[in-house]
VOKOL-359174 format. One record per residue (C-alpha): residue in one letter; y, x, z. Coordinates in steps of 0.05 Angstrom, whole numbers, always signed. Example, Ala and Ser with C-alpha at 12.3 -4.5 7.8 and 13.67 -1.06 7.14 Angstrom:
<atoms>
res:yy:xx:zz
a:-90:+246:+156
s:-21:+273:+143
</atoms>
This chain:
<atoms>
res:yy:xx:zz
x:-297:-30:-127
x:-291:-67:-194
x:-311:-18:-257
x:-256:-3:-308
x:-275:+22:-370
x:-236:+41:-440
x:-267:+17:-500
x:-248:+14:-572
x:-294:-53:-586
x:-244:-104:-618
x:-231:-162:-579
x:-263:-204:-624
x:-335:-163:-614
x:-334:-151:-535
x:-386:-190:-502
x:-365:-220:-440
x:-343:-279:-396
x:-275:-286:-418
x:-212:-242:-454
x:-151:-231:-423
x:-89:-236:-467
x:-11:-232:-457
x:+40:-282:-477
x:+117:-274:-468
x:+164:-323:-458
x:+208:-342:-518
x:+264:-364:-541
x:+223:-421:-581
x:+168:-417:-539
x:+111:-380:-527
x:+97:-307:-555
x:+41:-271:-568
x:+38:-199:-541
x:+16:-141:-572
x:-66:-126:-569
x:-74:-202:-575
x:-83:-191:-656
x:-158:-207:-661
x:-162:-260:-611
x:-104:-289:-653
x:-141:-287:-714
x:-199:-320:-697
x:-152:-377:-679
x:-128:-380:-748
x:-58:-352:-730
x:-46:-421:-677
x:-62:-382:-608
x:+15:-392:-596
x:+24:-455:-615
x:-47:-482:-582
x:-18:-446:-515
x:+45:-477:-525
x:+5:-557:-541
x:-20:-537:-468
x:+41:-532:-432
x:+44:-459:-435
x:+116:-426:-431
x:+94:-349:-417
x:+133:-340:-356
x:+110:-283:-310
x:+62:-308:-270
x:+27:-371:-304
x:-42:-371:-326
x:-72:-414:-369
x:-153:-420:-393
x:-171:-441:-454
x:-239:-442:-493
x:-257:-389:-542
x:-258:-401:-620
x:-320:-400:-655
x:-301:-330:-689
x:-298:-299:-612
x:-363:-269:-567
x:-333:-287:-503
x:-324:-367:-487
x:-260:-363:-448
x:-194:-345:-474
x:-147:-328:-413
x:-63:-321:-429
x:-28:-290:-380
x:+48:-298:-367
x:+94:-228:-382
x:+155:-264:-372
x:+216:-263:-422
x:+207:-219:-493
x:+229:-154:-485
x:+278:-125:-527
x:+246:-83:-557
x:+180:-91:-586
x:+117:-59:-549
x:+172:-50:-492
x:+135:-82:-440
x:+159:-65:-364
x:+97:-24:-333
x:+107:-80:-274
x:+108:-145:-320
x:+33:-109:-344
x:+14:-95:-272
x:+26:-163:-246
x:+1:-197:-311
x:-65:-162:-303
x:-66:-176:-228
x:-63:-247:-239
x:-122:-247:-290
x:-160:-210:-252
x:-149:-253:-191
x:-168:-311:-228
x:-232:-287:-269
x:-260:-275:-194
x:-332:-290:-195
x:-345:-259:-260
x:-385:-206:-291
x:-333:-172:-345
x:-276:-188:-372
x:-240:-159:-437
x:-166:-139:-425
x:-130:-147:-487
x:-52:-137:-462
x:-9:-85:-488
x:-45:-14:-476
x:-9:+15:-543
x:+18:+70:-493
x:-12:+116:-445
x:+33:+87:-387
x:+18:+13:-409
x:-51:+26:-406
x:-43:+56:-331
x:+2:-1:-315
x:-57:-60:-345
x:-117:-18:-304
x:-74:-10:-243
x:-62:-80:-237
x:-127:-108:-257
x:-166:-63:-201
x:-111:-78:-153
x:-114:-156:-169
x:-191:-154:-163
x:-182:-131:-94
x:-220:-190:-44
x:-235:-166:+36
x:-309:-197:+46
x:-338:-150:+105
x:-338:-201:+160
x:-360:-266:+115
x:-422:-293:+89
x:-467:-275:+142
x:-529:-317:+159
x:-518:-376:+187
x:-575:-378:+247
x:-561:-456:+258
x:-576:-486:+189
x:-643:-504:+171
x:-683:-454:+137
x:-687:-473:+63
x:-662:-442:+6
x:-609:-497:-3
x:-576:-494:+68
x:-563:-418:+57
x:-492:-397:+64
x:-471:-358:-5
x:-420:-318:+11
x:-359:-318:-10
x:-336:-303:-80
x:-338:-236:-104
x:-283:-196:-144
x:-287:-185:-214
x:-334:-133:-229
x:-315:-100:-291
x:-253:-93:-326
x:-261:-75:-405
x:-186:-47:-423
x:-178:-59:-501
x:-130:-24:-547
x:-138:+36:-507
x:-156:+107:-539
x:-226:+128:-498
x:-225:+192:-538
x:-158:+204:-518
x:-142:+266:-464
x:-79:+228:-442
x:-111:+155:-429
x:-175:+193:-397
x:-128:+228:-346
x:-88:+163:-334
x:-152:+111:-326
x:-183:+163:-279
x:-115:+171:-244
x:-115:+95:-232
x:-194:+94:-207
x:-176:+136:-152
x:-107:+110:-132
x:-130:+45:-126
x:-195:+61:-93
x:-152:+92:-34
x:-96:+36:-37
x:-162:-21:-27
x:-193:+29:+25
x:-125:+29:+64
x:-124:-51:+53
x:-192:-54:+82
x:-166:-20:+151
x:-102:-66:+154
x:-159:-123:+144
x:-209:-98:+195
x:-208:-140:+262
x:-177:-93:+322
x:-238:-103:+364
x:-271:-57:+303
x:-212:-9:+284
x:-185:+26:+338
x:-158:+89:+344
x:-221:+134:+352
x:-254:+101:+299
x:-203:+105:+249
x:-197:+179:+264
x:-284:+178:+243
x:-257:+143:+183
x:-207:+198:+161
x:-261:+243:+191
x:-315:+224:+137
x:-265:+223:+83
x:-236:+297:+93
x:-311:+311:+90
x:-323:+282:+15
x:-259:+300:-9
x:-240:+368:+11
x:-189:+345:+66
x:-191:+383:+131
x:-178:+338:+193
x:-161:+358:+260
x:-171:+304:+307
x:-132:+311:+383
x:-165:+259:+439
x:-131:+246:+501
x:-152:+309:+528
x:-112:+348:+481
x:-60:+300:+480
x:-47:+312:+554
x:-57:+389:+547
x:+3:+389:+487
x:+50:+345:+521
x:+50:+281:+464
x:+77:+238:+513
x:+109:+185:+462
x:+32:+175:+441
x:+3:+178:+500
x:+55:+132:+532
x:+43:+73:+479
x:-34:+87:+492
x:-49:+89:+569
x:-50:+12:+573
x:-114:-3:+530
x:-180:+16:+535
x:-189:+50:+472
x:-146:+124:+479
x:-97:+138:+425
x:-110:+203:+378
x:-69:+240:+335
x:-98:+258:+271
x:-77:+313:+219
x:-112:+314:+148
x:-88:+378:+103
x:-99:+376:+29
x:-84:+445:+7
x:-80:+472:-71
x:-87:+550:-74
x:-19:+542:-129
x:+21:+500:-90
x:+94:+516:-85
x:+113:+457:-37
x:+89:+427:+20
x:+104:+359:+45
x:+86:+325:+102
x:+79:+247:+111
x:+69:+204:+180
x:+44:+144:+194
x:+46:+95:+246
x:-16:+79:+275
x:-16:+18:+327
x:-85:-8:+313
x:-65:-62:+357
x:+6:-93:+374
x:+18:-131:+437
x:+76:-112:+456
x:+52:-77:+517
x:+87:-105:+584
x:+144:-131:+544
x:+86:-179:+516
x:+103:-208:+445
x:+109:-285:+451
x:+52:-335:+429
x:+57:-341:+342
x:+75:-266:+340
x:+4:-217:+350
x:-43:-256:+308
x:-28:-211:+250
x:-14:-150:+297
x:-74:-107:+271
x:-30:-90:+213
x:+12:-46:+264
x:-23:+4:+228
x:+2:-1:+160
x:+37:+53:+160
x:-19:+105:+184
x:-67:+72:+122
x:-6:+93:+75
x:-7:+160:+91
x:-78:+168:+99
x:-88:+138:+27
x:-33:+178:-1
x:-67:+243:+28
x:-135:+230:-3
x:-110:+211:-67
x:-73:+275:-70
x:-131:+319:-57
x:-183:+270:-108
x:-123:+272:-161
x:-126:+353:-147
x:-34:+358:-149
x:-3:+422:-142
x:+29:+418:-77
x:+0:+420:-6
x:+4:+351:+28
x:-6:+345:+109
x:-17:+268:+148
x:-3:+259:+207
x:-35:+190:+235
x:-5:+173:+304
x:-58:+123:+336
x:-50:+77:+391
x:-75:+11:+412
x:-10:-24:+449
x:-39:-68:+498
x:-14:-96:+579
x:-53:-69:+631
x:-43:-36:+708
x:-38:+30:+663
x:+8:+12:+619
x:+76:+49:+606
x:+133:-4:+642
x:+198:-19:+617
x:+242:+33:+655
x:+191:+86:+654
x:+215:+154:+629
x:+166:+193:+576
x:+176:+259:+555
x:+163:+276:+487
x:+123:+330:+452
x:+197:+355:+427
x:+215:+359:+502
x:+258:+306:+498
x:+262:+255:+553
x:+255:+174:+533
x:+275:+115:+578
x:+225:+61:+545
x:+265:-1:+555
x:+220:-42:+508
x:+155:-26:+511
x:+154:-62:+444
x:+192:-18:+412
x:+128:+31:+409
x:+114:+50:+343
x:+186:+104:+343
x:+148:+124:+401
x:+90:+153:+371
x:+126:+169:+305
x:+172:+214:+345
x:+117:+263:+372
x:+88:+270:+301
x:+154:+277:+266
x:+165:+332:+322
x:+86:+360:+307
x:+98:+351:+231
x:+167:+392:+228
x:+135:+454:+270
x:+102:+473:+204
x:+163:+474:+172
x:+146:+432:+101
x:+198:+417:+49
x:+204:+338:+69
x:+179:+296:+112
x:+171:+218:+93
x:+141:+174:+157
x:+122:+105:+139
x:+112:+48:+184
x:+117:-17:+206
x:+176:-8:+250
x:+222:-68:+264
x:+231:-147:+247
x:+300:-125:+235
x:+283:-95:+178
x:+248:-160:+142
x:+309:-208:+172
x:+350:-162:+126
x:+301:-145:+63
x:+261:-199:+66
x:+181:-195:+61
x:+169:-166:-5
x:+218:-101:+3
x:+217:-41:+41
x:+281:-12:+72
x:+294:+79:+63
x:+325:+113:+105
x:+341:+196:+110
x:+379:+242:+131
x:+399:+262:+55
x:+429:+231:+4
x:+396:+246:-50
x:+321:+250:-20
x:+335:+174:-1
x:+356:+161:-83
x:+304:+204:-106
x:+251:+158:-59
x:+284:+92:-81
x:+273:+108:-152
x:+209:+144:-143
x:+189:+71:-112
x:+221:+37:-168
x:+188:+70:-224
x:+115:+53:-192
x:+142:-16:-181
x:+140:-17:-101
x:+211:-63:-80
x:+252:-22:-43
x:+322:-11:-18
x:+361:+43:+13
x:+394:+32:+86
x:+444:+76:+113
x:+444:+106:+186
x:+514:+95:+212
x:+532:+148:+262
x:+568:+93:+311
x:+493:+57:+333
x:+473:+122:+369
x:+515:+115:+426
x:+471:+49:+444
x:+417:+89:+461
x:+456:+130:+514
x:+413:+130:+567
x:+434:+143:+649
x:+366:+164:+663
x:+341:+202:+603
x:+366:+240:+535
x:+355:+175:+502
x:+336:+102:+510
x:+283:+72:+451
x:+325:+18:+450
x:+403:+6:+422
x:+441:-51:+397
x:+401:-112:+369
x:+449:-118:+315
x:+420:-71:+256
x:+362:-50:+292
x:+320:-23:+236
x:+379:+22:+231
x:+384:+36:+312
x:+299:+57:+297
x:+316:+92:+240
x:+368:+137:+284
x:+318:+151:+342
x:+269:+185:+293
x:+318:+226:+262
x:+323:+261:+335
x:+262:+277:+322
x:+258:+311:+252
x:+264:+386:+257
x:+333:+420:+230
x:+339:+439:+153
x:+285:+398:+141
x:+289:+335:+83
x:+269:+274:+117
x:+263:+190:+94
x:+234:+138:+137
x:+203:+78:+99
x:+200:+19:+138
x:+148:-29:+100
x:+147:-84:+157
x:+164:-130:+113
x:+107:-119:+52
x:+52:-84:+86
x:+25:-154:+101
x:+20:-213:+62
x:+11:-271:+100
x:+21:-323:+36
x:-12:-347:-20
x:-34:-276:-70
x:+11:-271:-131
x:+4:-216:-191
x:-41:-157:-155
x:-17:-166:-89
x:-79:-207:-43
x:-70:-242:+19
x:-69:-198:+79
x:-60:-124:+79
x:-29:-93:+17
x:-21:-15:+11
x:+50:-18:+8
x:+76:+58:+6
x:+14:+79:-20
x:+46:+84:-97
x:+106:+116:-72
x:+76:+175:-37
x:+27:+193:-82
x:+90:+189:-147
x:+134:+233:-91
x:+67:+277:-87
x:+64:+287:-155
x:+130:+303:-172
x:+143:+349:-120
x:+71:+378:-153
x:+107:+389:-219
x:+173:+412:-200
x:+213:+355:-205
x:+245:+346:-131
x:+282:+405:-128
</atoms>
């Protein structure tokens, strides 16, 4: 992953390939931001007004590359947009910073080191600049510029790969000496080293992420971080009855696992307990998704990287409160062995399931590890998943929907997602769509009415969520994958979405704050 390092070289001095400065938009134009100073300077006070000559406004967003003044080490000057002045000087938004240094950091791709000179005056500005600059620098490279066997063999015909991420980030104005900005550049390393781990599974082609070796993924890194996993095959699927999992599974060739990773801290006064979706593979099963609709279907898994990198980043950030994962795997996939539309499952809980949809498979597998999860009893349970089209028709593709069976756990989660600057919105679960999943043959159907079926999904795993227990359900079908062109820190493909939000809930609950 790209460096990050605090340093308290002026801008002016830092040797690199380029410095990275902020610029608002004004009323009369352009506007410097604060920890631009030096770079200003060397300008002769005209960095403004050269920005502006070049059609520069400072909305959030635009970039614009100019060369270096003679009084400057580096030889490119990059200006980032923030978007309008704030009100109040050095009152950046901690997002504005994030996406700012995201879009830098896309954009100085290729390069060695770049100097970040945006507003860091404040502990929580500096977090916001290096969480966005690692998070921008992000590229998924595994599977390209391999060897081309055709081409002839001379040094010229050699394929060279494709561009590689930034690979250090210099954050300016900083204080290195500092307790505080120490804690919060450290805390940003390892959140965004999980968040680009979890992107790297969403990215990884099904035929090489399934659900056995995801569980030797979480495997290894319960091993190097202190996490204890407990992985159950088919075997001991069938022994303790997971029949939602197992039903979603028996189609494909690769067997579905469920896999629990404990972080545990000997002070912990909480415990919560987060599941994840895992369909390393969407099809839609015998109710086959049409043609335009499973190329991006490895992402069906979103959810499960969420709460895998929320788990780890717990345990590497050390919090005060136990955290347990659940990661329900399944590959979805049409086959003689595959669950048909009419079958009846019965669930871990003991509940019985007419699958109407075989489709509708990821409540399937969230329901036996909401069940498994609530036997231990934690103080909340959030599950996160990709979970319904519904859900983006009515939120769009940048915004997650929350869902709960409390009040104020759902606020506290939508301003928990708010405050890390994850889009979010909270979705109520009206009492009247249960009755369309009234089933004749079982205790429930998976399916209800089509109109507000996020909700309708949202209501079948709250059957499932044991009593007295604090429960949300994040439904991130709409952000977990980014099909577009990248914008700020978020890259084309998978994104981590959830990631931010757990770990903040994590972290709260570790000092006290969620009741």
């Amino acid at each position: 992953m790209t460096a990050l390092t605090l340093s308290t070289a002026g801008a002016a001095t830092l040797r690199a390939d380029a410095l990275v400065v902020g610029v608002a938009k004004g009323v009369k134009g352009p506007v410097l931001a604060p920890g631009s100073e030096a770079v200003d300077k060397a300008f002769d006070g005209k960095l403004a007004a050269v920005l502006a000559t070049l059609g520069a406004t400072g909305a959030e967003g635009e970039l614009t590359k100019l060369p270096a003044a003679s009084g400057l080490k580096a030889p490119v000057v990059v200006a980032v947009g923030l978007g309008p002045v704030p009100d109040k000087e050095d009152a950046y938004d901690a997002e504005a910073l994030r996406r700012a240094a995201g879009t830098a950091a896309r954009a100085l791709s290729g390069s060695k080191k770049a100097g970040f000179a945006l507003p860091a005056g404040s502990v929580e500005d500096a977090a916001a600049v290096a969480e966005g600059a690692l998070l921008g620098s992000y590229a998924f490279t595994a599977y390209q510029g391999g060897e081309n066997k055709l081409a002839p063999k001379d040094a010229k015909s050699k394929d060279s790969g494709p561009k590689q991420p930034l690979a250090e980030v210099t954050l300016l104005g900083g204080k290195p000496r500092d307790k505080g900005y120490k804690a919060a550049i450290e805390r940003a390393l390892a959140l965004v080293e999980e968040i680009n781990r979890a992107r790297d599974l969403i990215n990884t082609p099904p035929n090489d992420l399934y659900p056995e070796s995801f569980a030797a993924v979480a495997t290894a890194a319960g091993k190097e971080h202190g996490v204890k996993v407990q992985v159950l095959d088919e075997k001991a699927l069938v022994k303790g009855g997971y029949g939602g999992i197992l039903g979603v599974g028996q189609g494909s060739a690769n067997g579905p696992r469920l896999v629990k990773l404990a972080y545990t801290h000997p002070k912990a006064e909480k415990t919560l307990a987060f599941v994840g979706k895992g369909i390393t593979y969407d099809s839609g099963g015998i109710s086959l998704k049409p043609a335009g609709h499973n190329e991006t279907m490895k992402c069906d898994m979103s959810g499960a990287a969420a709460v895998f990198a929320a788990v780890v980043t717990a345990a590497r950030l050390g919090l005060k409160v136990n955290v347990t994962g659940w990661l329900a795997l399944a590959e979805n996939m049409p086959s003689g062995n595959a669950t048909r539309p009419g079958d009846v499952l019965r669930m871990y809980s003991g509940k019985t399931v007419e699958v109407l949809n075989t489709d509708a498979e990821g409540r399937l597998v969230l329901g036996d590890a909401l069940t498994r999860a609530s036997e231990e009893k934690p103080d909340a349970i959030v599950d996160v998943a990709t979970l319904t089209g519904a859900m983006v028709l009515a939120l769009g593709n940048r915004t997650f929907g929350i869902m709960a069976n409390d009040d104020a756990f759902r606020t506290s989660i939508h301003e928990i997602a708010d405050e890390v600057g994850e889009a979010s919105w909270p979705m109520p679960l009206p009492a009247d769509l249960r009755k369309g999943m009234d089933s004749p043959t079982a205790d429930i159907a998976n399916m209800g009415e089509r109109m507000g079926g996020g909700l309708v999904a949202g209501l079948f795993l709250k059957e499932f969520v044991g009593e007295g227990i604090a429960w949300a359900h994040l439904d991130i079908a709409g952000p977990a994958f980014h099909e577009g062109a990248p914008y700020g820190y978020t890259p084309k493909g998978g994104t981590g979405s959830a990631v931010r939000t757990l770990v903040r809930l994590a972290e709260r609950t570790a000092d006290g704050d969620l009741g």
